[in-house]
Structure formats: structure tokens, C-alpha cells
N, C-alpha and C positions, 0 to 999 in steps of 0.2 A: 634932568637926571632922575628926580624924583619919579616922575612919568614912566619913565621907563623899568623900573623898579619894580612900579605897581602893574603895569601890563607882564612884564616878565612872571610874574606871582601869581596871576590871574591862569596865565597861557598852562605854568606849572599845574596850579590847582586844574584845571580844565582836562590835563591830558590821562585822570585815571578815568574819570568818567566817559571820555569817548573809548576808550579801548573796552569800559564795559558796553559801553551801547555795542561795539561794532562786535565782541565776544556774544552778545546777547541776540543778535541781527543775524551770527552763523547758524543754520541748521544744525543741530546734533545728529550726528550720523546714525542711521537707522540699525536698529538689531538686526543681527541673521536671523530669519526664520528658523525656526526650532524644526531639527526634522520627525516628520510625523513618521510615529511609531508603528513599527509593524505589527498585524494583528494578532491577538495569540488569544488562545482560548486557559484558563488560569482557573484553579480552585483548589478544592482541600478535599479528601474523603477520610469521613470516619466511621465506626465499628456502632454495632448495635449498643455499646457502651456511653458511645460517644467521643468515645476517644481517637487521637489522627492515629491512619496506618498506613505504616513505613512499607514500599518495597510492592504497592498494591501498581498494580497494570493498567495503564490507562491507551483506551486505543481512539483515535479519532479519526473521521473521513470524512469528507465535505460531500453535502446531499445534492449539488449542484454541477459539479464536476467528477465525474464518472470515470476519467482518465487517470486522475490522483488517485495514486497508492494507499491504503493505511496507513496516519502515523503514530507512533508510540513513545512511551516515557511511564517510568517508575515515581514513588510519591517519595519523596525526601522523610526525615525523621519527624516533620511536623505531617506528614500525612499530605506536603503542599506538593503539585504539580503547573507546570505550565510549556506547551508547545504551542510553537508561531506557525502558523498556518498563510497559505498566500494569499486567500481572500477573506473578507469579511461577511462572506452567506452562512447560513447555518449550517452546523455539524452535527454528527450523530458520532454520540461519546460515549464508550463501552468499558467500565472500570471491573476490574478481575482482583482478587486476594482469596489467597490461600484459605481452604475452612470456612468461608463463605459466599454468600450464593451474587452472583454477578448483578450489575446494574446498567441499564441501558436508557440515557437522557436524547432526547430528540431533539430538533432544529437548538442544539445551545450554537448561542451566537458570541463570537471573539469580543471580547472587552467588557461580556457580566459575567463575575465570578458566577463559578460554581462550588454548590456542596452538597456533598455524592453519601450517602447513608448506606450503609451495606448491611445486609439481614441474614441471620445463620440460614435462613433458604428451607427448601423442603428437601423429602426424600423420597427415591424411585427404587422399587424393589423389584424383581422376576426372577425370569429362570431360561438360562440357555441350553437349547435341545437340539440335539441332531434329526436334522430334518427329514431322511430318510427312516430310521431307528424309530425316531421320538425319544432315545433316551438323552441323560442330562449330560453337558460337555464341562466336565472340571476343568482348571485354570484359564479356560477363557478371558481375554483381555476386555474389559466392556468400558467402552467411555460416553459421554452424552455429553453436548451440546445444546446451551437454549436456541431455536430456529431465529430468533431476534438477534440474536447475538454477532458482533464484528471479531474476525479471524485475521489473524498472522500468518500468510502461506510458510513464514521461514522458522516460524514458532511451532514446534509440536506439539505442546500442552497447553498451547494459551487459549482459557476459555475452557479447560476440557474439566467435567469430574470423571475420575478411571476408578475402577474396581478390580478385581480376578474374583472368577466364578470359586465356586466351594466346591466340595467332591461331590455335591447335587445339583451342579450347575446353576446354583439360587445365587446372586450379584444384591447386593445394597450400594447405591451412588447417592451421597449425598451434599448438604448445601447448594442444592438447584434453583436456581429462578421458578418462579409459579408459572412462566408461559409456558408453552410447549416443548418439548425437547426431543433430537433428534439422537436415537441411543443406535450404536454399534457395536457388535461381538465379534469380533476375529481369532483364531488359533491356527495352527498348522494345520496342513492339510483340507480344509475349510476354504468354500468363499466368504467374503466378508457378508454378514446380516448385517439389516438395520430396518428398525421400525423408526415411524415418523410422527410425528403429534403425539408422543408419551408426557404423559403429566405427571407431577411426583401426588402421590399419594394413590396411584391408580395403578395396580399390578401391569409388567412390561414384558410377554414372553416373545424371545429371539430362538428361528431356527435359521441354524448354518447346514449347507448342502457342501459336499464334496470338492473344492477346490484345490488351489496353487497358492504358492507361495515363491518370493523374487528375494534371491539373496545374493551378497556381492561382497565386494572391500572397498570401502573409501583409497586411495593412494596419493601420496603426495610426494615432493623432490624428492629423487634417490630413492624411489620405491620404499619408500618411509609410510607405515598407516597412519590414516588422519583418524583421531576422537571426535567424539562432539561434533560431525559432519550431521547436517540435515538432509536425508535424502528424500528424494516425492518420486513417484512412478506416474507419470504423464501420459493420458490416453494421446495417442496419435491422430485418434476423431473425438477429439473433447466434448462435442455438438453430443454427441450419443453417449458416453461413457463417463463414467462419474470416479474421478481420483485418488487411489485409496491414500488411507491416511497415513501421514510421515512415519519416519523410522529416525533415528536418533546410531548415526558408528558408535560402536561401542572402544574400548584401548587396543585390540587388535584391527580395530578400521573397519568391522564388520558390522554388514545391518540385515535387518529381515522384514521383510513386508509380507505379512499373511495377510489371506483374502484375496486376492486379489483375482481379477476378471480376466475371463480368457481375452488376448486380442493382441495390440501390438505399443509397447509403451518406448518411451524415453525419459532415462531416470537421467535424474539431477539431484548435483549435491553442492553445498553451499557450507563454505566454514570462513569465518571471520577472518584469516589468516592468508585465504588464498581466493583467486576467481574462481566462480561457480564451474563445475565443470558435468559436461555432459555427454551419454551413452546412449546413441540413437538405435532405433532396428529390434528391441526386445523383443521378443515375440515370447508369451504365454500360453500355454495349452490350457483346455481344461484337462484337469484332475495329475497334470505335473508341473514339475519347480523349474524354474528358471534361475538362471544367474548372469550378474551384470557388474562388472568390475568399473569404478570412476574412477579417473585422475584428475588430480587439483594439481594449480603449479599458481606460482604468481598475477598471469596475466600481464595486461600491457594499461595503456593508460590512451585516451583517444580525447585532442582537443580543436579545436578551430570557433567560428565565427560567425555570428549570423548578419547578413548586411540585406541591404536592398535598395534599388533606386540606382539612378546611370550616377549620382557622385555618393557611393556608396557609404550607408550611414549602418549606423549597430542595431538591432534589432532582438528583445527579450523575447526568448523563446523556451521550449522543450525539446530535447532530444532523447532518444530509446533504441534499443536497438530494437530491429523489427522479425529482423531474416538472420541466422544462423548457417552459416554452408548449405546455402540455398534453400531450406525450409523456416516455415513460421517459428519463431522463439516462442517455447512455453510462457505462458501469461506471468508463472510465476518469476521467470527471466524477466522478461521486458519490465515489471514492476521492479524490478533489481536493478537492471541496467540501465540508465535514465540520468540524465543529468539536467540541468536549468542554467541557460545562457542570462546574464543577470542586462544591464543598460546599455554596456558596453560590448554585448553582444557572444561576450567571450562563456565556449564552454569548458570542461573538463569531466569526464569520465574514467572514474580508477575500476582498477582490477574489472578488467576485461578481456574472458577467456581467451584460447589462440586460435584464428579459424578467419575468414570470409565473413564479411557483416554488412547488412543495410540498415543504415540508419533511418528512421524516420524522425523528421523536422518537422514540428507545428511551432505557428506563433500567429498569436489575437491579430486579423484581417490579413494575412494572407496564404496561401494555398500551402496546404501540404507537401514535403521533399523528401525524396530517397536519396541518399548519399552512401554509398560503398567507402569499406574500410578495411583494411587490411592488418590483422593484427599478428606479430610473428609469436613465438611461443618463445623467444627469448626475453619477450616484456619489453621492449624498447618503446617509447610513446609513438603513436601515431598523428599529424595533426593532418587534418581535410582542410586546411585553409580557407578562406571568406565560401563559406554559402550562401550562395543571393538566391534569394527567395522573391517570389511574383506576388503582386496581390491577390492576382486570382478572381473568382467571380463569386458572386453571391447567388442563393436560392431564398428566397424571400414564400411566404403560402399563408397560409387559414388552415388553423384547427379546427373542428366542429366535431360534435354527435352528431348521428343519425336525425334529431329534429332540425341541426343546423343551429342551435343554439353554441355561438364560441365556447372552448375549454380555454382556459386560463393558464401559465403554468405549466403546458405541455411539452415532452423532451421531444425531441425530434434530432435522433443522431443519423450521422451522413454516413453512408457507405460507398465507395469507387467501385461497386460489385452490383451489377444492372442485375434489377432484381421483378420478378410479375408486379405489377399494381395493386395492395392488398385490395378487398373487395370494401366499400363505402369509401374510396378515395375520391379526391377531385383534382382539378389541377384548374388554373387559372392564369392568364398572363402575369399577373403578379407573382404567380409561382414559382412558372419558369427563371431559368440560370438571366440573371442579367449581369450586365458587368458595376464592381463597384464602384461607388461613388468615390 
């Protein structure tokens, strides 16, 4: 009995240290992988003080991708900003505030802060003259831009210093950047002037000739006017004709664009509230005014899917609207219109005017898609369901100079548009369309 006493005692004592062995013998279950963080570009800007500033304009665009939009954000109370960008290549970051003169940082790269110093700037002084006359054009509208500088098509002051002329046509614009700057004068009855490479501290004389001017109403539901609508006049051959500058609805819906070039425009207008809406067929004379009336209304909403492969899988992509009631979308559209299918393939598109649309479909290795879309003007969603996309083919080449020493680094954007052979091209079987791997 005893015996057994002492083995029962033993077996007891025994049994915590195997449950440690065999506790110690289990693998501990592995952590989740932390998900890696999206890339954002992050820092602070302050005053020739030193101090942070609040409410200061930061614009960023990726030096790599040429298809992304500008994007923007304001600096918080500590003067701190940060936007998430999709890739991690370098950016060109354009910070703006009031009363001093702009800052423009190169290749900054997502995940080292930055800090942005802003300097009271220089000043640009002249005199705007009618060109015919030579005499001096009182309240002329005069704004300049540094040519460095990144722009907000839906922004009308962003980046801008403005003046009005004095009853001797003499203008002072001041807290300018020291690069160069692109200055404009416009008034009624006028074309738009503009000199180019003005430097501040170096007298800037602008002469305006005889022009037109484009005026209209913003309108919204129930022939309601819109405020604070941004409208742009859109050359119809943009290749040749250069855009004059925004106008801004005033509380009766009304806007004015002086300056402007004789030829044939399509104005668009854009308010927070409502889809962009747009007035095709303008036509401008010289030396008369035009008018061009917009309606805004809600728009609709456009989604679906990007897939590919016979057992079809999601595919991250971009979408845009390309084509408008069978003509090209103003650029500053298709930057508007745009949406990002994320893993799972899926997109959405809000406030999207009412009319006939071709989507255009890109995504990383396979061929570009048109998709038509039908959007009603009572705003009801539209979805285009799975779009399956091809892989498509690749054009593979060699860059070179003239000695045939490689260039490095070289953009090489595709067009569907058969175009002559610039002259010192080559081609080689590597060149040529092969299909991908």
C-alpha cells in the first residue's frame, strides 16, 4: 500500500511539469502582419517669423505619373499638413498663403517630412496700355503667376497675386516668387494680354488690343442661380488656343470672362453642390460679346467592376470619363471625373452630369477600355457591370541621343493615334508590339 502511495505522489507531482513541457512544445501563434502604411507626403510650413501657418495651400503632383490630377489640402492651426498619394516616386509640392510669396520643393519623396519657409517675396510693377491708343487702361484686372508654379484648374486664385490698375494704368503685384512670372491684364472690351518671363523688381508693360468678352448665369434646379460656381471657357482646339482665365458666379449666378479670343469655346461650370455642367458651340467674334447660360442639377452616380481572366478575378484600376455626347471631355473634366477601382475591383463615381459618356479604363499590364454610359438627368445610379479587361501587348525600345549614347529616365507616352516617325527615330525588333509575358 505504501507503494502505491508513493507512485500515486510521484505521477501527481509529475503531471504540472508535463503540461509545462507540452504548453512550451506549442508554437505561439504568429502576429498579423501590420498593414503597411499608405504613402503620404507630411510636414509643416512657416512664416519668415518662424511661426506655423494656418490655412496656407499645399498642392502636390507626382513627377512620374502624368495622368494624376493635382492634389491639395490646407495646413491646420499648427501650420501641419499631410496628403496620401498612391505611389511612393517623388512629388513636386507647391505651398501658397496669403501675403506671401509661393514656395515650390522638387522631387520631395512620401515618408520625409517636410518644412516649407515662406518669404514676404518680391514686387512687380508697370503699366497697362491700350494697344492701339498707347494710352493708359484704368481698372484693369492684372494677376501673375510664378511659371514654376502648380495650378488648380477648379481654383481661381490659387497661386494668383491680382491688382486693379490706377487711373494711369500703373498696377503693383506684390509677394512674388523671384523666378519668373507670367503676368495678365484683362478688362471689357479687351483681349486678354500677357507678358511672360516678368521678374519682380524689373518694370512689366502690358498692351490689350480690342477684344470680347463671354458672359452668362450659372443655373441650378428650378432655375435657381448658383453662387460661387467656377466657370472656365474651353478652347475647342486647345492644341492652338490658350484658356482664359476663370471667372467666379457672383449671388445672381452671373459670371464674366474678359479677354477672351475670338474662336469657338465650351464653358464649364463646377460648384460643390451640383455635377459640372456644360455649354458646347460658343462661338466668339472678334471685337463682340458672347453669352452662354450653364445648368447645374445633381447628376447621377456611375459604378461597376474591373475583372479579367476566363474565371474572372478584380482588378485595381482607373476610370475617367473620356467622351461627353460624343466629343472629347475638357481636360479639366476628365480630371474631375475619375474614380479608382481599389482590390476588389469595385468603382464609384459621384455627381456625374446627364448626357452619353465613354468611359476610359486603365489598369497596370493591361490594355486600355472604352465603356459607354448612359447617365439620365434624374440622377439615378448607373452600374456597367464586370468589365474585363485584356492584357493586351507590350512595346518594349531604346532611348538614345543622336551619338546613340542611352538616355536614362526617358517618358515615352503612348498614343492610339498613328502618327509620321519623328525624325532620329529607330525601331528594332525589340521595339516592336510583342505580346506580354
Amino acid at each position: 500500500m505504501k507503494r502505491l502511495c508513493v507512485a500515486a505522489l510521484l505521477l501527481l507531482a509529475a503531471l504540472p511539469l508535463v503540461a509545462f513541457q507540452t504548453a512550451a512544445a506549442r508554437p505561439a501563434p504568429r502576429p498579423a502582419p501590420a498593414p503597411t502604411p499608405s504613402p503620404a507626403l507630411e510636414g509643416v510650413v512657416k512664416g519668415p517669423d518662424g511661426k506655423p501657418i494656418e490655412g496656407a495651400l499645399v498642392i502636390v503632383r507626382s513627377v512620374v505619373d502624368f495622368a494624376e490630377p493635382p492634389l491639395s489640402t490646407n495646413t491646420d492651426a499648427g501650420g501641419r499638413f499631410r496628403l496620401g498619394v498612391r505611389r511612393t516616386a517623388p512629388h513636386t509640392v507647391r505651398v501658397e498663403a496669403r501675403g506671401l510669396a509661393g514656395r515650390t520643393v522638387e522631387k520631395a519623396r512620401p515618408g520625409a517630412p517636410l518644412e516649407v519657409v515662406l518669404s514676404r517675396g518680391g514686387v512687380l510693377e508697370g503699366t497697362v496700355r491700350d494697344g492701339v491708343t498707347g494710352q493708359p487702361v484704368a481698372l484693369a484686372q492684372v494677376e501673375a503667376r510664378e511659371e514654376s508654379a502648380l495650378s488648380l484648374p477648379w481654383d481661381a486664385t490659387a497661386g494668383l497675386a491680382q491688382a486693379l490698375t490706377d487711373g494711369k494704368g500703373r498696377f503693383r503685384l506684390e509677394a512674388l516668387g523671384s523666378g519668373p512670372q507670367t503676368v495678365w491684364a484683362r478688362t471689357r472690351s479687351y483681349e486678354s494680354g500677357r507678358k511672360t518671363g516678368a521678374l519682380p523688381g524689373r518694370p512689366a508693360d502690358i498692351y490689350l488690343f480690342p477684344g470680347s468678352t463671354l458672359t452668362g448665369t450659372v443655373w441650378g434646379p428650378g432655375n435657381a442661380p448658383v453662387a460661387g460656381a467656377v466657370v472656365r471657357a474651353e478652347p475647342e482646339a486647345p492644341r492652338w488656343a490658350i484658356s482664359p482665365r476663370p471667372a467666379v458666379s457672383d449671388a445672381q449666378g452671373r459670371y464674366e470672362i474678359a479677354g477672351v479670343d475670338p474662336g469657338r469655346y465650351r464653358v464649364v461650370a463646377r460648384h460643390k453642390d451640383f455635377a459640372p455642367g456644360l455649354a458646347v458651340g460658343v462661338d466668339v467674334e472678334r471685337g463682340g460679346d458672347a453669352q452662354a447660360d450653364v445648368i447645374l442639377d445633381k447628376g447621377g452616380t456611375v459604378t461597376g467592376r474591373l475583372v479579367a481572366g476566363p474565371e474572372p478575378r478584380a482588378v485595381a484600376g482607373r476610370v475617367s470619363v473620356q467622351e461627353i455626347d460624343g466629343q472629347p471631355a475638357p481636360r479639366p473634366l476628365r480630371d474631375l471625373l475619375r474614380a479608382e477601382a481599389g482590390a476588389d475591383g469595385r468603382f464609384r463615381m459621384e455627381a456625374v452630369p446627364a448626357g452619353s459618356h465613354v468611359l476610359a479604363v486603365t489598369a497596370p499590364g493591361y490594355a486600355p477600355k472604352r465603356v459607354e454610359a448612359q447617365v439620365a438627368p434624374s440622377g439615378r445610379a448607373v452600374d456597367v457591370g464586370d468589365v474585363e479587361l485584356e492584357t493586351g501587348l507590350t512595346i518594349q525600345g531604346r532611348v538614345h541621343d543622336r551619338a546613340g549614347a542611352a538616355i536614362c529616365a526617358g517618358w515615352c507616352p503612348r498614343s492610339d493615334r498613328p502618327s509620321p516617325r519623328p525624325m532620329g527615330a529607330s525601331s528594332s525588333p525589340a521595339s516592336r508590339r510583342a505580346p506580354t509575358a
